[in-house]
C-alpha positions as CSV (number, residue, x, y, z in Angstrom):
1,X,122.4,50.1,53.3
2,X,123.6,47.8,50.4
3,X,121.3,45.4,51.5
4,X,118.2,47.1,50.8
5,X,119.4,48.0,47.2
6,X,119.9,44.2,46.8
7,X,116.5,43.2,48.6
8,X,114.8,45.3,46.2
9,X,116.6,44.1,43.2
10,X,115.9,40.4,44.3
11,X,112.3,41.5,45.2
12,X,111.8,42.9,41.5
13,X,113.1,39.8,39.9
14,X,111.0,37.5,42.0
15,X,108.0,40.1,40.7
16,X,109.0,40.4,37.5
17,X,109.0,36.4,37.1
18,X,105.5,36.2,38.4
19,X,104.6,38.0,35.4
20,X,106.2,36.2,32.6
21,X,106.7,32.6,34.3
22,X,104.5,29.8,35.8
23,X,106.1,27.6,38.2
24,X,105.7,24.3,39.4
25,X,107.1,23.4,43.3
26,X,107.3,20.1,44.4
27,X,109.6,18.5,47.5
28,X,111.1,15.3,47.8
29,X,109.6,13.1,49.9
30,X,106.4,15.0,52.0
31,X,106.7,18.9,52.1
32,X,108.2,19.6,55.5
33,X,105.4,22.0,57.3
34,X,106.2,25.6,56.8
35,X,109.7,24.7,55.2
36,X,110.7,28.8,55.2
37,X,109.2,29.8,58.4
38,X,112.6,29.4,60.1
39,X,115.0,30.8,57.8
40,X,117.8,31.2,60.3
41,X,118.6,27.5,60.6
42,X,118.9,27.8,56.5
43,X,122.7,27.6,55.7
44,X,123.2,26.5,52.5
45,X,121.8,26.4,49.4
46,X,122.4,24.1,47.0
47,X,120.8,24.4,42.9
48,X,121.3,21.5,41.1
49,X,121.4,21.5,37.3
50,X,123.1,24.7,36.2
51,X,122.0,25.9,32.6
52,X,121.5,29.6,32.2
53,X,122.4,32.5,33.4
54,X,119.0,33.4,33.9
55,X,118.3,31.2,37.0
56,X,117.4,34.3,39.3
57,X,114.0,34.0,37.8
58,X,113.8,30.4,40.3
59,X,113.2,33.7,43.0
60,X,109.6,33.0,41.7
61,X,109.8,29.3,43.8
62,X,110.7,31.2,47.6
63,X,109.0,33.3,49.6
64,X,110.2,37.0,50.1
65,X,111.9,36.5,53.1
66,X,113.7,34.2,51.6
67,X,114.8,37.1,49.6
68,X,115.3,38.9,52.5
69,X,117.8,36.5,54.1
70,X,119.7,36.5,51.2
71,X,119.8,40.4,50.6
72,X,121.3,40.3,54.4
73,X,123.4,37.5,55.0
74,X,123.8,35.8,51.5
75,X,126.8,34.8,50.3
76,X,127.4,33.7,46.8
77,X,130.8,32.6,44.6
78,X,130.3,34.0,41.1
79,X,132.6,33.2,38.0
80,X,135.3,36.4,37.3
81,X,134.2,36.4,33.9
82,X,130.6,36.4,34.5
83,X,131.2,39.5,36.8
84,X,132.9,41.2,33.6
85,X,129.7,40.9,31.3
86,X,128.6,44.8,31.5
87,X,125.0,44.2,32.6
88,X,124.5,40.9,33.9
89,X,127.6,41.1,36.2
90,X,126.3,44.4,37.6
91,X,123.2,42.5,38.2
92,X,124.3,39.3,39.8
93,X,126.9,41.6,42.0
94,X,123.3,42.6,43.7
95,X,122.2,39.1,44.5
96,X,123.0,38.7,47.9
97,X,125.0,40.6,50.2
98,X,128.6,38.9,50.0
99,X,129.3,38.5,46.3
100,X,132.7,37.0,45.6
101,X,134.7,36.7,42.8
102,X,136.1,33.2,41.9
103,X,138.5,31.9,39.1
104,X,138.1,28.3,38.4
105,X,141.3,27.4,40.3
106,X,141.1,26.2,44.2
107,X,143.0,29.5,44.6
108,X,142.2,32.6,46.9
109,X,139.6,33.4,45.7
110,X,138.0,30.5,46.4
111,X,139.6,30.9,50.2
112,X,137.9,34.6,50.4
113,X,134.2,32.5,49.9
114,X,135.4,30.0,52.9
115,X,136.1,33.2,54.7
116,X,132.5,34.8,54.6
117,X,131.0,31.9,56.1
118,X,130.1,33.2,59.3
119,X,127.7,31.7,62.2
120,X,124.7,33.3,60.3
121,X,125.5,33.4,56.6
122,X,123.5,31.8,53.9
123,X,125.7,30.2,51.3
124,X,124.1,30.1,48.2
125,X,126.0,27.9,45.3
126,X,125.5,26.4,42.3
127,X,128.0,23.0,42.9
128,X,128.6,21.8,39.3
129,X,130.4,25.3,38.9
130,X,129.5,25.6,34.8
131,X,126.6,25.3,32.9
132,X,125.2,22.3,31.2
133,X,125.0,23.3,27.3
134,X,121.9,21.9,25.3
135,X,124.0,18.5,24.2
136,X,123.9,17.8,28.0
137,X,128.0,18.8,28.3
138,X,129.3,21.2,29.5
139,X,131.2,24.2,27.1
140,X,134.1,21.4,27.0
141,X,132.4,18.8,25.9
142,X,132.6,17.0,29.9
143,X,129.7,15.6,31.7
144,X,128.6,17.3,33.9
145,X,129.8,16.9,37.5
146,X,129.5,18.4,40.8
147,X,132.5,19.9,42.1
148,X,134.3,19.7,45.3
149,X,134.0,23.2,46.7
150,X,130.1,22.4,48.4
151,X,132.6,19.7,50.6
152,X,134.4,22.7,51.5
153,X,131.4,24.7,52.8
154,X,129.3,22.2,54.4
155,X,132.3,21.3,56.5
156,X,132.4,25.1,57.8
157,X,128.7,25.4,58.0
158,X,128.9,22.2,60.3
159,X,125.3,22.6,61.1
160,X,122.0,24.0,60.5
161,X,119.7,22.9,57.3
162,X,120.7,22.9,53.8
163,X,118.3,23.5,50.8
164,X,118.9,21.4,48.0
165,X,117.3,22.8,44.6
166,X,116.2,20.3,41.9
167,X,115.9,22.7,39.2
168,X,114.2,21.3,35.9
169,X,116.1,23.6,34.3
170,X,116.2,26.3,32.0
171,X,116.9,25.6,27.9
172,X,113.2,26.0,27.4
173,X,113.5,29.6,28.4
174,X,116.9,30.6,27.3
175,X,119.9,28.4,26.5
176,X,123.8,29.5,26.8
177,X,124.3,31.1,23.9
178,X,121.1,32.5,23.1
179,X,120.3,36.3,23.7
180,X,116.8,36.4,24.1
181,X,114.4,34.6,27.0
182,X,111.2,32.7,25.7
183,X,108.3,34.0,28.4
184,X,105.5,32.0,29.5
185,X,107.0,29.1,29.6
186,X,107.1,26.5,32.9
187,X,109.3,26.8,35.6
188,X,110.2,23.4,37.5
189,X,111.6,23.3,40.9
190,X,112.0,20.7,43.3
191,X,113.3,21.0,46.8
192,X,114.7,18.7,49.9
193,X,115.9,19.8,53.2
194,X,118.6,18.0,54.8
195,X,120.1,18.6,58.0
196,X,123.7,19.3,57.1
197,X,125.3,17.7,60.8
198,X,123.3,14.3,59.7
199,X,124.4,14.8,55.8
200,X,128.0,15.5,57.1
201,X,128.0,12.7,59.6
202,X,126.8,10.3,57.1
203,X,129.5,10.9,53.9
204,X,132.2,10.3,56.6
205,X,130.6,6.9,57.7
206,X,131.2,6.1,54.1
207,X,134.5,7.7,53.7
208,X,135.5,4.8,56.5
209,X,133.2,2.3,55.2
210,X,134.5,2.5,51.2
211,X,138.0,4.0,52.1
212,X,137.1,7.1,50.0
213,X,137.2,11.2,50.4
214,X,134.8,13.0,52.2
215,X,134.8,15.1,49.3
216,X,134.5,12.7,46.9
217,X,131.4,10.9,48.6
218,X,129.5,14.0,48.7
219,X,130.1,15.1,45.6
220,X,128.9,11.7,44.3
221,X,126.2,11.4,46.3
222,X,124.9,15.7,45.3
223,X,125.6,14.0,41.4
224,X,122.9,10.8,42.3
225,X,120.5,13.2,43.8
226,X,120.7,15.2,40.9
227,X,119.9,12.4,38.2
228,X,116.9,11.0,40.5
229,X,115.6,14.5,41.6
230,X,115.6,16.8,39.1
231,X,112.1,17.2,37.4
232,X,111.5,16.3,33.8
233,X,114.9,14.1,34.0
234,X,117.5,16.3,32.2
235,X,119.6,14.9,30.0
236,X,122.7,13.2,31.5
237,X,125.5,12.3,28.4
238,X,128.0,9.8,29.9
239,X,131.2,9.9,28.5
């Protein structure tokens, strides 16, 4: 019954944000009618601008059977060290019902996410793969790019919708590094749905077109989404 333990967790973060949050939802383009109402053709998941470890208060922006999908057939990659921290990584090991370990090397680990990816599973990631520190780098002082493992998954979801989430981000609240969140404050979400068949299909007419990865193109494409998308344009320091 792990998935009603991690409903209920999901449930009282989503509540819990209500209470100490605004937030702001907008969609890209015209809001599709009743985005959430079929939630089974929702594959993947995809939050854009990564900069606290406190992004499960974005539960605020989805309905509860959102939550519910997630608690049942959610699958999320989580960094081995953020596991480690004593109670956030008992927290985010409750966040949807296939949590995986990963280092950051294309290793195992990374093949034991692939591996969960079944014909109704939910992948829910976070593509840059690190967090965007308050200079706009990341903790090595890199811009900030989005990696190629959401290549990997969209090729094995193959097809059904995929959820991309424009987050405005989070510094406001509480920045990397800082122990303490700042309540009331504005949340800032903005979605698009993409059919992932149609996404897929076009990043390989490119790959023939330019000569370039498949990879590559969508992780290029996620990154110009990102800088055009995300609300209150975040800081973006090219190196």
């Amino acid at each position: 019954m792990r998935y009603l333990v991690t409903f209920c967790v999901l449930a009282a973060i989503k509540t819990l944000s209500h209470l100490f949050f605004r937030s702001e939802v907008e969609w890209v383009g015209e809001r599709p009618d009743r985005p959430f109402r079929v939630l089974d053709r929702l594959r993947v998941v995809a939050i854009l601008n990564h900069t606290s470890l406190y992004e499960p208060v974005f539960t605020v922006t989805v309905p509860y059977r959102f939550l519910w999908r997630a608690a049942r057939h959610g699958v999320v990659a989580i960094a081995e060290k953020t596991l480690k921290r004593p109670f956030v990584g008992r927290l985010f090991s409750f966040i949807a019902a296939h949590v995986v370990s990963v280092t950051r090397e294309r290793d195992h680990t990374w093949r034991a996410v692939l591996s969960r990816i079944g014909p109704e599973s939910m992948v829910l990631i976070l593509p840059e793969g690190r967090m965007m520190r308050a200079n706009g780098l990341d903790a090595n002082g890199e811009p900030m790019t989005v990696r190629g493992g959401i290549a990997d998954i969209l090729e094995a979801a193959g097809e059904g919708e995929m959820l991309v989430a424009y987050s405005g981000g989070l510094h406001h609240v509480q920045a990397p590094g800082e122990l303490l969140p700042r309540p009331f404050r504005r949340l800032r979400m903005r979605f698009e749905l993409l059919d992932i068949g149609a996404y897929n299909e076009a990043r390989r007419r490119e790959e023939e077109a330019i000569g370039d990865s498949f990879k590559r193109r969508v992780k290029e494409d996620l990154e110009a989404r990102r800088d055009r998308y995300c609300p209150q344009g975040p800081v973006r320091v090219r190196g």
